[in-house]
Structure formats: structure tokens, C-alpha cells
C-alpha positions in Angstrom: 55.1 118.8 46.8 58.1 120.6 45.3 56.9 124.5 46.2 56.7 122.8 50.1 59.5 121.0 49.7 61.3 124.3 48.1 59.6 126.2 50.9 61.2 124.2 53.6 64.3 123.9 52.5 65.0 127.7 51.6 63.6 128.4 55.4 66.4 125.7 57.2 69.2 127.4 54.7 67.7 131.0 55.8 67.6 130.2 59.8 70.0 131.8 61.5 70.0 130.3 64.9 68.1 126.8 66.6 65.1 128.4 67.7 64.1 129.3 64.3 65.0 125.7 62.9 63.2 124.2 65.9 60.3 126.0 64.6 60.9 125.1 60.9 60.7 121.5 62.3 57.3 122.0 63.7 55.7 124.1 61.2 56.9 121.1 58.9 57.3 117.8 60.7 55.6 118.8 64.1 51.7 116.9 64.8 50.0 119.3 63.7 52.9 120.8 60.3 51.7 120.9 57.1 53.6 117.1 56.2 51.7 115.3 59.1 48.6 117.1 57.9 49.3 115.6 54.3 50.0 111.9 55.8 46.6 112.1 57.1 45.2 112.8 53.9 46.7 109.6 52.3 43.9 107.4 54.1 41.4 109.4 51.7 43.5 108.6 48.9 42.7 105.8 45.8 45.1 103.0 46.4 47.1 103.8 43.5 47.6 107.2 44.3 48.3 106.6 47.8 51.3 104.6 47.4 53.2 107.1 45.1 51.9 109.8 46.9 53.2 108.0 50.3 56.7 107.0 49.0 56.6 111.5 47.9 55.7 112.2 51.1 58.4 110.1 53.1 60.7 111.2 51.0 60.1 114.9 51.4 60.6 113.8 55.2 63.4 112.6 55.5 65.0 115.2 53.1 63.7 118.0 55.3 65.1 115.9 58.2 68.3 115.6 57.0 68.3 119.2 55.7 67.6 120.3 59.7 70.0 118.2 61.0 73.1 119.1 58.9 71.4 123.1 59.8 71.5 122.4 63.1 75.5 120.9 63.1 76.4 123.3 60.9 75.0 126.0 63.6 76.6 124.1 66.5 80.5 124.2 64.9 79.7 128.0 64.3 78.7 128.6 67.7 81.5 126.7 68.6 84.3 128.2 66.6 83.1 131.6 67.7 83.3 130.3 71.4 87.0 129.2 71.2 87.9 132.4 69.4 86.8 134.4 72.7 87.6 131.9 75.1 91.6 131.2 73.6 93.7 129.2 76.0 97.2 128.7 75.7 97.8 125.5 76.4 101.6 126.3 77.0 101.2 127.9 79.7 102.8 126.1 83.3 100.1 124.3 85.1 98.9 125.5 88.7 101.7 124.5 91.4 100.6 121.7 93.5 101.2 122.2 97.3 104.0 120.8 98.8 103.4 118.2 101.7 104.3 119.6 105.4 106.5 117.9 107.9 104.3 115.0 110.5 103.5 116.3 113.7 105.2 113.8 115.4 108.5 114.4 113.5 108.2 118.2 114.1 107.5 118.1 117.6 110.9 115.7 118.2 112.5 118.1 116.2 111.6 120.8 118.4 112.3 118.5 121.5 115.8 118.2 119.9 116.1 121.7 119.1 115.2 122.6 122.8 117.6 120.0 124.2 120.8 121.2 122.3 120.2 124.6 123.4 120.4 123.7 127.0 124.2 121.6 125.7 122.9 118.7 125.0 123.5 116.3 122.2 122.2 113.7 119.7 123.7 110.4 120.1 122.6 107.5 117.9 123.9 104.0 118.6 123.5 100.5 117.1 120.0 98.9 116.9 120.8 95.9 118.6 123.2 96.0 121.9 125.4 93.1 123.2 125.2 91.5 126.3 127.9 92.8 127.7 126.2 96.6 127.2 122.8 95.8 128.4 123.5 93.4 131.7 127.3 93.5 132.3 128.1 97.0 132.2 125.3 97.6 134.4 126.3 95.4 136.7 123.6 92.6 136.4 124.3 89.5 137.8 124.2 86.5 135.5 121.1 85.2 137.7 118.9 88.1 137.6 115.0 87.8 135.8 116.0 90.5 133.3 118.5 88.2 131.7 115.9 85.2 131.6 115.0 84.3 127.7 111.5 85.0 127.5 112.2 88.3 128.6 115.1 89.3 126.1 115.8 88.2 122.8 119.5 87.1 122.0 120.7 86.9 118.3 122.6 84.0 117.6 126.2 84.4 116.1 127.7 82.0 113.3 129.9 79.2 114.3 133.3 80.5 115.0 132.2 84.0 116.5 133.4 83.9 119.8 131.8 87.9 120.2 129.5 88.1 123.4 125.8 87.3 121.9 124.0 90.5 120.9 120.5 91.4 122.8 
């Protein structure tokens, strides 16, 4: 037991890459390694001898397991410590620029209409949100009786007590 467990264990220390372990773990462990071969021999066994030569026998396989595993980590953090030597990144560096957003449609094409407009002399006038009465029907000369001034087709604001302004539309 101790020149195959010696065996074994000198192979996973000498394996230089995961191929070679995987094959260490099949020549060993595998259905048909030399360990599995020995397990079946414990049915031919006295009873005596079988349970000491059992308790050996799991013990030399989970050794040898542990022994491939740690190999096999220990391979992994080499493989990766010689991939972030090539592959250095300087994590100071500015990130890509995002892309700035564009202008709507809609509000370019009125600027344009705009554009176009004060070219030919025209100009940009912006007024209150709300008109008064006196802009939207008197000005115009709307008489007080005409359908447009009806109050399910306009929408007056009421004033506070004590305004006396003409009501807003």
C-alpha cells in the first residue's frame, strides 16, 4: 500500500499540466485503476483482514483525492497568474465615452421651421398660456351672444373675490 500510495503521490506532485493529472486519476481511481481493482479484491478477503485492509484502502483514496485536487488548484492559480501577467489591464484608465443623446425630431424640425421663418423677417413671439376675455372675443370683435363664447365651448378661470380683472379664457 505505501509503494502505490508513494507512487501516486510522487506522479500528482510531478504532473505538470491537467491532462496528466486527469490521467493519474484514472490510472488510480478510474473503474478499471489499480485502487478500484484492489476494492474488488476485498470480497475475497477473511473478514478480519478485510476490514483493516478496507479502512487502508479508503484511506489511500481519499489521500490521493485530496492530493489531485489541491494539484489541480494549484495548477489553475498558475495558469491564472500567468494569464493576468499577459493580459495586464490598467484599470485607471477612462472608460469608453457613452454617446450623447440627439435632439427629437419634432423639436428639430420646429427649429428649422423657426430658422426658416426669421430668415424671411419674421419673429418668435411667446405670450401668456391663458388669454383674457377681452383678448380672445372682445378684441376681435365678438359679440357677447355669439356660440364661441358659450361655456361648454370655452373654459373661463375664476378670479378671487375682489378681482374685478376681466375673467381669463
Amino acid at each position: 500500500m505505501d509503494d502505490l500510495k508513494q507512487k501516486y503521490l510522487d506522479g500528482i506532485s510531478a504532473a505538470a499540466d491537467e491532462a496528466a493529472l486527469e490521467d493519474l486519476r484514472l490510472a488510480a481511481l478510474g473503474k478499471k485503476g489499480e485502487i478500484s481493482l484492489k476494492m474488488r479484491e476485498l470480497g475475497q478477503m477473511a473478514p478480519e483482514a478485510r476490514q483493516a485492509a478496507g479502512q487502508a484502502l479508503n484511506a489511500l483514496k481519499d489521500e490521493i483525492d485530496a492530493a489531485l485536487r489541491a494539484k489541480k488548484a494549484a495548477l489553475g492559480d498558475a495558469a491564472l497568474d500567468a494569464r493576468l501577467k499577459t493580459e495586464w489591464l490598467d484599470v485607471t484608465l477612462p472608460g469608453r465615452p457613452r454617446r450623447q443623446g440627439t435632439i427629437h425630431p419634432v423639436s428639430q424640425v420646429t427649429e428649422e421651421i423657426t430658422a426658416i421663418f426669421a430668415d424671411m423677417g419674421f419673429a418668435v413671439a411667446e405670450g401668456p398660456q391663458v388669454e383674457s376675455d377681452w383678448h380672445n372675443f372682445d378684441a376681435l370683435n365678438i359679440p357677447g351672444h355669439h356660440p364661441a363664447r358659450a361655456e361648454m365651448d370655452t373654459f373661463y378661470m375664476h378670479r378671487a373675490e375682489g378681482d374685478n380683472r376681466p375673467p381669463h379664457v
